[in-house]
C-alpha positions, -999 to +999 in steps of 0.1 A: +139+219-340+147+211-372+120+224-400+100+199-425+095+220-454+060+213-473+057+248-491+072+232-523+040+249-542+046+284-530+088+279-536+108+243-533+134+243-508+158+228-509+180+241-539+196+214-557+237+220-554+236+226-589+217+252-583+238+273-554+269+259-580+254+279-605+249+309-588+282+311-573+299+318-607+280+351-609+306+361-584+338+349-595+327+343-633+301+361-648+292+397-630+294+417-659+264+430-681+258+406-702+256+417-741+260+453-734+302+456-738+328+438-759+347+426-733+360+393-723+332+387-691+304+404-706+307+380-740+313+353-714+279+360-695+260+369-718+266+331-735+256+320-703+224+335-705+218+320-738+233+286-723+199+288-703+174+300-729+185+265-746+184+242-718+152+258-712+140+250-749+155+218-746+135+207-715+102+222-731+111+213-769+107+253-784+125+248-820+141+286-809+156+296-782+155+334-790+118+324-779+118+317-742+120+350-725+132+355-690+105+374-666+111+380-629+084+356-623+050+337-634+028+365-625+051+389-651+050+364-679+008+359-669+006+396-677+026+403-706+004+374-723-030+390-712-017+428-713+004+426-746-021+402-766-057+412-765-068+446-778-098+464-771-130+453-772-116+414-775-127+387-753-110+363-730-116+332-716-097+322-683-107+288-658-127+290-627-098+281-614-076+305-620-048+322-595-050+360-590-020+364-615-047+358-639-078+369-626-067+402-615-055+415-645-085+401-665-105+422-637-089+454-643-089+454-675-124+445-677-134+473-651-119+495-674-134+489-703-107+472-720-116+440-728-143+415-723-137+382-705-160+351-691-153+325-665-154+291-673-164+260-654-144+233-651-150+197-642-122+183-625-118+147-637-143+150-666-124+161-696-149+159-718-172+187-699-146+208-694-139+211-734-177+214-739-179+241-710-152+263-733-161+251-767-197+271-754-181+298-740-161+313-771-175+344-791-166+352-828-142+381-808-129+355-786-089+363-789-073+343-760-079+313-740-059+313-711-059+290-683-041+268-652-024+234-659-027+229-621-044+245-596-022+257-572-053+248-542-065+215-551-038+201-575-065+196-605-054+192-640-069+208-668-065+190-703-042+217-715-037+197-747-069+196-762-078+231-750-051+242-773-061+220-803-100+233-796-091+268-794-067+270-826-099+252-846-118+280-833-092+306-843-083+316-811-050+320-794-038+298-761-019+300-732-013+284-701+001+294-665+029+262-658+032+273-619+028+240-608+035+222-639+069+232-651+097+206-642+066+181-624+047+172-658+063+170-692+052+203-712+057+200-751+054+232-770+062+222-800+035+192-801+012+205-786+014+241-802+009+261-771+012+298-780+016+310-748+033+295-715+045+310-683+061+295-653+085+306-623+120+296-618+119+290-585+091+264-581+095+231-601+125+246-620+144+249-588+155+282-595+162+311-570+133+335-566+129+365-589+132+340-617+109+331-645+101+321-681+075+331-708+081+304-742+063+319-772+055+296-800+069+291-835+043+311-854+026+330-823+023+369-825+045+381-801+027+404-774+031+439-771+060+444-748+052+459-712+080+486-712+105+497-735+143+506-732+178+493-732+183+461-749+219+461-761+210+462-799+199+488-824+206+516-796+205+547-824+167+539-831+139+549-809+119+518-817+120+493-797+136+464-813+108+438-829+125+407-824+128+385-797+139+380-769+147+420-771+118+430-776+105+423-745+137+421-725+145+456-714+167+466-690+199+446-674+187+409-667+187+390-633+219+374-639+226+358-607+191+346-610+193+334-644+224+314-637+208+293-603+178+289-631+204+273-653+217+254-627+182+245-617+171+232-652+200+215-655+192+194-625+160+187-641+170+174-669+194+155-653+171+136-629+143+136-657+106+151-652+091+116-654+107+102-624+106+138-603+066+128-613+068+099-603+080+101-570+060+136-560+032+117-572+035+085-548+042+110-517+010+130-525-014+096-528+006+086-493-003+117-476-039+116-492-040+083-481-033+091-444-048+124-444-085+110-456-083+080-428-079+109-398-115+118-380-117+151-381-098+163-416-115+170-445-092+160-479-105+185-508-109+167-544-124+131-547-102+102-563-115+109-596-110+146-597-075+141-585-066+114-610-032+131-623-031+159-600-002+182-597+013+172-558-006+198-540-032+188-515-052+211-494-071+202-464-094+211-433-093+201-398-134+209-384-133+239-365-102+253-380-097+282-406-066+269-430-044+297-413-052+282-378-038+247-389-014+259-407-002+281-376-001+249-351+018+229-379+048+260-379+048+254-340+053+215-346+082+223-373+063+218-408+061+245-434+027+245-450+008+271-461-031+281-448-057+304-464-066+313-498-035+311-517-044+336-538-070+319-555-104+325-542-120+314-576-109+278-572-120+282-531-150+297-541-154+264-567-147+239-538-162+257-511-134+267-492-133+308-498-152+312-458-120+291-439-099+285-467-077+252-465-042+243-453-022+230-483+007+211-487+028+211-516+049+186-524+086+183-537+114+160-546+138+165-517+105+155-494+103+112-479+078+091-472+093+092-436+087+131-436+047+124-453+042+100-417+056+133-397+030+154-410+001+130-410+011+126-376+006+165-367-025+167-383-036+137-364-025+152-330-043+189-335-073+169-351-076+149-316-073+178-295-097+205-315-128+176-315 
């Protein structure tokens, strides 16, 4: 039985061509360390490397390209922000709904004394309350807002735009987590004068796994690094070096996984982030559609809360946890993904945090044809738990 794969938030599958192309050439092209030797293939890679910082600027408009930094994922880029930017006794402000790769590291630091930091409330589909609900919560040692353009539960969009304009009025710095916005909304650093974003590679970049990006703006301090060592330049002096991207690149990069990220930008470019949004988008109000008219299944989100929402969509089936349904879909052939989803502030928001939900995440390899497949399942294991 062939699989139907709708675990595009969690990682998209299939890989664009370009993106196993890309990889290949690590192999027969590109193996050696890139920018550490003189030689022919290390030169050769290391431009490679630098091929992809500027694609990457390119898709996401950042004037330098010495300014998008490769991490191994989101959740490394989430923490060098929050680790490597506030100082002690400064205050945070992150979203209520916020993924662990957030949350967490505000906690800790928090439980330790570190640093102060408030959760806000959001109001999915009123933009207006939302800025009000932060403008309220920021302190005269407020240092960083830092919050989800998506949730990865419900799909709700936070107006990342004015957020940034409200907290650089207020003196504050701002950064977003782009987990399920990179490459599925159109993300303008330069405009919008983000200071901060972090994404994955291997979500809506179509990138392999391991991969990720952190863009730091124009005139942004740059964080503290995480660790220190190797970087190929000014080797005799114990300092680590204070520009970027060196200074917080240490260590031999994920080459292989850097080239399928090329490879992977590359094919977003190609087919343009408008119409990959444009056809996730009219999957995700099909499935809604069909989802919402089964007896039995409970869609998260109203219509107005998921005006513009990321293509995520989470849902019950009464008398089911999220992992249950979740568990019968595998044994039907779809890939979905039940339970918390490492966000128990947004299920906590909605509801959800006692059964959690069973969410499907859309992506551009996925058909309508494939949307009436799944409704279908939902349909059958609705029927037979009522």
């Amino acid at each position: 039985m062939e699989m139907i794969y709708f675990d595009n938030a969690a990682t998209t599958w299939p890989k664009p061509s370009a993106v196993r192309a890309s990889s290949v050439n690590f192999f027969s092209r590109y193996g050696a360390n890139p920018g550490r030797s003189g030689h022919r293939m290390s030169m050769d890679t290391a431009s490679q490397i630098y091929r992809c910082r500027e694609e990457a600027a390119g898709l996401f408009n950042v004037s330098d390209p010495t300014h998008v930094i490769f991490t191994q994922n989101c959740t490394q880029g989430l923490n060098q922000i929050i680790k490597g930017v506030l100082n002690p006794g400064e205050h945070l402000l992150i979203s209520d709904l916020e993924h662990n790769s957030v949350y967490r590291p505000a906690y800790q630091l928090g439980q330790e004394g570190k640093i102060q930091y408030n959760i806000v409330q959001t109001y999915p589909g009123n933009d207006d309350a939302t800025i009000k609900s932060f403008s309220e919560a920021i302190r005269p040692n407020t240092r960083l807002i830092l919050v989800t353009h998506c949730s990865n539960v419900f799909g709700f969009r936070l107006p990342i735009e004015r957020l940034c304009s409200l907290a650089h009025r207020r003196g504050v710095l701002f950064g977003v987590d782009a987990a399920q916005s990179a490459g599925a909304f159109p993300i303008d650093c330069s405009q919008a004068g983000y200071d901060y974003v972090a994404m994955p590679g291997h979500k809506g970049l179509y990138g392999p796994t391991g991969t990720g990006l952190l863009l730091i703006g124009e005139n942004t301090p740059f964080p503290s690094p995480l660790m220190e060592g190797g970087t190929g330049s000014v080797s005799r002096n114990p300092v680590q070096p204070q520009e970027l991207p060196d200074l917080l690149e240490s260590g031999t990069l994920n080459t292989f996984g850097i080239l399928g990220l090329l490879g992977g930008i590359r094919f977003v470019r190609k087919v343009g982030i408008r119409q990959i949004a444009r056809q996730e988008d009219a999957l995700y109000q099909k499935l809604r559609r069909n989802l919402s008219a089964v007896p039995g299944v409970i869609v998260c989100g109203d219509t107005v809360s998921c005006r513009n929402a990321a293509p995520v969509l989470s849902f019950q089936v009464r008398g089911q946890t999220g992992e249950e349904t979740a568990s019968r879909l595998a044994d039907m052939g779809f890939a979905l993904r039940g339970g918390l989803h490492c966000s128990p502030l947004a299920h906590q928001k909605m509801g959800t945090l006692d059964r959690g939900t069973t969410r499907a995440g859309i992506g551009y390899f996925n058909t309508g044809e494939q949307v009436d497949a799944l409704s279908n399942a939902v349909e059958r294991i609705a029927r037979n738990t009522r």
